[in-house]
N, C-alpha and C positions, 0 to 999 in steps of 0.2 A: 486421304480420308474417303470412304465409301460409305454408299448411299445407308442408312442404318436399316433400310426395311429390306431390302432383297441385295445388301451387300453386292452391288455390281460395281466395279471400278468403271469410271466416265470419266472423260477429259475434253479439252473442247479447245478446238484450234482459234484466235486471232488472227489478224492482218492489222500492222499500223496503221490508224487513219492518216492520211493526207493532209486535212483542214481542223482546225478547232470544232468547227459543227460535229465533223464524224469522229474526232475526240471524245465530245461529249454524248453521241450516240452509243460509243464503245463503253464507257459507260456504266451507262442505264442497261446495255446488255447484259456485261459482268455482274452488274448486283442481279439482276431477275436468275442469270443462268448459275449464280455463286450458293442460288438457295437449292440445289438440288447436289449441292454439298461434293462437288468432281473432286478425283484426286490431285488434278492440278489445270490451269492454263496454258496451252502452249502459245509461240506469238512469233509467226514470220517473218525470214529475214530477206531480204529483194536480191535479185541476180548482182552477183558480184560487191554484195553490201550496200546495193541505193538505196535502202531504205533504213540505214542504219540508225542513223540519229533517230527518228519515229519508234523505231524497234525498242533502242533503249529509254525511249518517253512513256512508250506502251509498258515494257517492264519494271520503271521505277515507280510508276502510277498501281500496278498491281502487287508489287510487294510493299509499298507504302501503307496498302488495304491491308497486309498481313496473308496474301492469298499465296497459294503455292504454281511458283511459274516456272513454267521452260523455255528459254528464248530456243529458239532457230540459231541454228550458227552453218555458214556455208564457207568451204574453204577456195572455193575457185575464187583469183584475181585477188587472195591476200599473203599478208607474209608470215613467216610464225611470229614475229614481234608483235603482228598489231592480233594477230589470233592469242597471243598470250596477254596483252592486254585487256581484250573484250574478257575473257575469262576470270581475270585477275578481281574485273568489276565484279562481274557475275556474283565471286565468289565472295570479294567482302558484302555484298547485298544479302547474303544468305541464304542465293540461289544454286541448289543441289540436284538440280535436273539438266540437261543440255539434248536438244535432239541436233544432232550430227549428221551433216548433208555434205555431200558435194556441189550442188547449186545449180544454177545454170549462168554460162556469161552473161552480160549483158550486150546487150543489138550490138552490133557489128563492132563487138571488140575483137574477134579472131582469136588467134591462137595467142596474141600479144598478152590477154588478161590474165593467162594463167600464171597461179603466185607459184608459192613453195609445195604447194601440199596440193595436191588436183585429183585427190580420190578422196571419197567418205571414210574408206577403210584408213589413209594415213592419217586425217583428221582424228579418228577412235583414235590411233594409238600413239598421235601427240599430245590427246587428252589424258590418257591414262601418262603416260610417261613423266609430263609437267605435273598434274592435281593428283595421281595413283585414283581412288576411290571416291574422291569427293563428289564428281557427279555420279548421276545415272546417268547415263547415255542410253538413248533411242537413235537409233538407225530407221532408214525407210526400208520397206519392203513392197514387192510386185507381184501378186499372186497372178495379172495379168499378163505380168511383163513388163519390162521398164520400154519405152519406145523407142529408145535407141540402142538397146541390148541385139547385138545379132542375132540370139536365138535362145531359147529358153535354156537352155542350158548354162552359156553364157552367164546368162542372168544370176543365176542358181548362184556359180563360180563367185559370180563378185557379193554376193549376198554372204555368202559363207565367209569370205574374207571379212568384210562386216564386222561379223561376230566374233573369228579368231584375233581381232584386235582386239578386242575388249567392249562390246557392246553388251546391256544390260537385259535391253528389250530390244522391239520393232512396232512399228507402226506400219500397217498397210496402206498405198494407194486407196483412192474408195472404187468400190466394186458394189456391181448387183446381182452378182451370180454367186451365190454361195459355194456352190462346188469348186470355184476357182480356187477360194480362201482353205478351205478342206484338201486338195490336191495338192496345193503349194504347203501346206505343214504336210501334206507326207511325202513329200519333197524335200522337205528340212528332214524329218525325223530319220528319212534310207541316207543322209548327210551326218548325221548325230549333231541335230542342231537342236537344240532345247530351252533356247531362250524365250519368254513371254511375246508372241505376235500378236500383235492388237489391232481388231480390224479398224480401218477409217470409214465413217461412215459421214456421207452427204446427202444432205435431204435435198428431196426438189421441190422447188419453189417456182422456178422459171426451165422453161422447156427449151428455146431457145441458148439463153444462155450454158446451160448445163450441156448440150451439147456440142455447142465450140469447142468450152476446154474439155469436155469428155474425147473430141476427135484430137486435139493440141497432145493431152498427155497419156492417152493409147488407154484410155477406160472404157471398159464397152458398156452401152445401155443395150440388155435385151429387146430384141424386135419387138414381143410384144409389149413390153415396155414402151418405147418410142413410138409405137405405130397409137395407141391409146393417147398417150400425153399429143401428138400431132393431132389427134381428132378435136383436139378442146382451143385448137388454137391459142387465141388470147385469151384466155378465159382462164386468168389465174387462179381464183380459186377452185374452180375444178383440178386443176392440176395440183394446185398445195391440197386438195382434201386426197386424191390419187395418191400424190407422194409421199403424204402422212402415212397413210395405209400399207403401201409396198415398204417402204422403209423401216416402219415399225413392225411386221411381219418376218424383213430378212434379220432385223436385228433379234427377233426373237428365236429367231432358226438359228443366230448365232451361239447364242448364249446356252439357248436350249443342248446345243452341239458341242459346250465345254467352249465356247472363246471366253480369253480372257479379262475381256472387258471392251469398252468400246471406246471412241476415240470420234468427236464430230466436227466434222469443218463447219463451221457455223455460220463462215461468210459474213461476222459480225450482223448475225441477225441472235434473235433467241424464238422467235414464238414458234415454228418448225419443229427446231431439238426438244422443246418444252413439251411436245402435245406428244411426238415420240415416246419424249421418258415415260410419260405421263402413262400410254398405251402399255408403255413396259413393265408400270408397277413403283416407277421410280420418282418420288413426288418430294418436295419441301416440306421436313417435319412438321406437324400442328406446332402455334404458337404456343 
């Protein structure tokens, strides 16, 4: 479903909580972030399935609501038995979405953890093969580069395989550079790749934090990006009112630019992605 004032497709990424508290924190997210009417939820699944049981707590709780979800599915360190079962649920739930990963192992399993299926691209096309059409499948994409890709090109390679499996869409890494997301569709398109790429977008909230996993999963923050967020130190809300602003700016470069819709890691927060939409035009209908 899209937003009915400026029909932009939004989706917004989950993480199981852990504990009942951040159960119930997740939430009170969903209903605040459910009024801005996304096309669906999506909801992470941990290296090599640790988070599985959570995963499937987070998606029986949101299709209980009647909301539209996409669990995570990651195929390192499982079998096709128990990847045809997770899906089998999926499927009598009445969930028709799946985003298709290859995962990362978990700590110091080695080469031991890996199952049957050790690419995203076999994953797509055990999907298709077992369900045909049932789901949509979204794939990841790297406008930056995946960080463990040899080289751009590399990257490109296994992206394209992706899709000649039978992927629907993509979701991008989150990026701050627009040009990167622009350069990598014409990257696809000299490929004749024409499936929907949806950028990821994450707001910043914490400066520190955001640049751990920014250096972990090879996201660049622009210097002057970083150099600005480093001057306010601890000073959160400076940095939440800075990152509203750049944020809501590059997603309007997107849009403005023909993307097709956006996609927010929300890090189980909502008031961020809210003031974003909000800046965007994209608001919870009048009562």
């Amino acid at each position: 479903m899209q937003n009915p004032d400026k029909h932009t497709s939004i989706s917004f990424e989950l993480f199981p909580p852990k504990t009942d508290k951040g159960m119930d924190k997740l939430k009170a997210t969903v209903t605040r972030l459910n009024e801005l009417q996304p096309e669906y939820f999506s909801v992470t699944y941990g290296a090599g399935g640790s988070t599985q049981e959570r995963t499937f707590a987070t998606v029986d709780w949101l299709r209980e609501q009647g909301i539209a979800t996409a669990p995570h599915l990651s195929c390192i360190g499982a079998d096709k038995d128990e990847i045809q079962e997770i899906l089998e649920r999926y499927r009598k739930q009445g969930v028709n979405r799946i985003v298709a990963l290859r995962g990362d192992l978990p700590s110091g399993s080695g080469l031991g953890g890996l199952g049957e299926l050790n690419y995203a691209n076999e994953l797509v096309s055990f999907i298709r093969e077992r369900f045909a059409d049932h789901f949509h499948i979204e794939v990841a994409a790297y406008p930056e580069f995946h960080p463990q890709a040899e080289n751009a090109r590399v990257d490109l390679d296994n992206f394209a395989r992706k899709v000649r499996s039978g992927a629907h869409g993509a979701i991008t890494q989150y990026f701050y550079n627009p040009d990167a997301y622009w350069r990598f569709l014409d990257d696809c398109q000299a490929r004749g790749i024409e499936i929907p790429v949806i950028p990821g977008i994450m707001p910043i909230t914490n400066y520190h934090s955001l640049a751990r996993f920014s250096d972990a999963c090879g996201a660049e923050i622009p210097r002057w990006i970083r150099k600005r967020l480093e001057a306010w130190g601890d000073d959160l809300d400076a940095i939440r009112d800075f990152g509203t602003e750049v944020v809501s700016q590059l997603c309007r470069n997107l849009l403005d630019g023909g993307a097709p819709g956006l996609h927010f890691y929300t890090m189980n927060q909502s008031g961020s992605v809210i003031n974003i939409c909000n800046n965007l035009g994209i608001r919870a209908p009048a009562p």
